[in-house]
C-alpha angles and dihedrals in degrees: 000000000000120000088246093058089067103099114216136221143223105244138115120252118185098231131163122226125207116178109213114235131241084269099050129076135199103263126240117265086257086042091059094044087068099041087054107115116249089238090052085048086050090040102055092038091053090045082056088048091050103041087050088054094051090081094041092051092050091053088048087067088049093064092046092240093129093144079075110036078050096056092044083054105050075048099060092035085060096047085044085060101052090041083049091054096038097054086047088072091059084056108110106203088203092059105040135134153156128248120233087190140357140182138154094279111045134345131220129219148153137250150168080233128092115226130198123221108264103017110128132248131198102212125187099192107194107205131192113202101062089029098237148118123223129204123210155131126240141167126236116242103179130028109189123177117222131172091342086306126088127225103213113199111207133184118216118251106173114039134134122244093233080057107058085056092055089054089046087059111044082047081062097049097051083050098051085047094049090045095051088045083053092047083045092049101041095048091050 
């Protein structure tokens, strides 16, 4: 699958955007491997763990053991805090910003800075659902003013493959919750 072929979503991710400077590059792809913080490593391997359990776990109601399933959930939901603790201290107030969309493949936001196509951005985007963090370079493609404030579009250069699933999923997940507010609203 091509990276044009992700679809993107309207939500709003905290992330945290660093433009390289004139000195820096973007690394090779070895060369990224090693930069990657050790909480986003722990982060992405925990969201894999999660998301292989998911099925175990869904079984597990099937064969009417929930005591269980109850206690591997509170489990997980434990693990999900301290990671959740842990990823907040790799949030950089100074950099921090929102998402408009996002998908597997680029993000939108919005900042006071101007951006040119091409220049080159560090990101740290902290998600939710799964409960995860993802490291990664990409390279703005559209810098639209709006309002005195600009709303950058990047594609993402540098992501692990592990990664994009978890974007694909937590897209997913934002359109299976803004589908269920429309049934709710609709049948109210």
């Amino acid at each position: 699958m091509s990276q044009d072929e992700y679809f993107s979503v309207h939500a709003h991710l905290k992330i945290n955007v660093e433009i390289l400077s004139h000195d820096e590059h973007v690394p090779s792809n070895v060369e990224f491997e090693r930069e990657i913080p050790i909480s986003f490593r722990i982060a992405s391997a925990c969201s894999n763990l999660d998301s292989n359990i998911e099925n175990e776990l869904n079984a597990l109601h099937h064969d009417n053991s929930q005591a269980l399933s109850k206690c591997l959930h509170a489990q997980s939901e434990k693990i999900n805090l301290l990671l959740g603790f842990m990823l907040a201290q790799q949030d950089d107030p100074k950099l921090r910003h929102q998402t408009e969309t996002f998908g597997a493949s680029s993000l939108t936001f919005i900042t006071k800075t101007s951006f040119k196509k091409g220049q080159h951005i560090r990101l740290k985007l902290f998600l939710e659902h799964p409960h995860s963090a993802i490291y990664c370079y990409a390279s703005a493609y559209s810098c639209e003013e709006r309002n005195g404030k600009h709303a950058v579009g990047a594609k993402y250069i540098r992501l692990q493959d592990n990664d994009r699933d978890v974007l694909i999923r937590a897209a997913l997940h934002q359109q299976q919750k803004l589908l269920r507010q429309r049934t709710l609203e609709r049948d109210s």
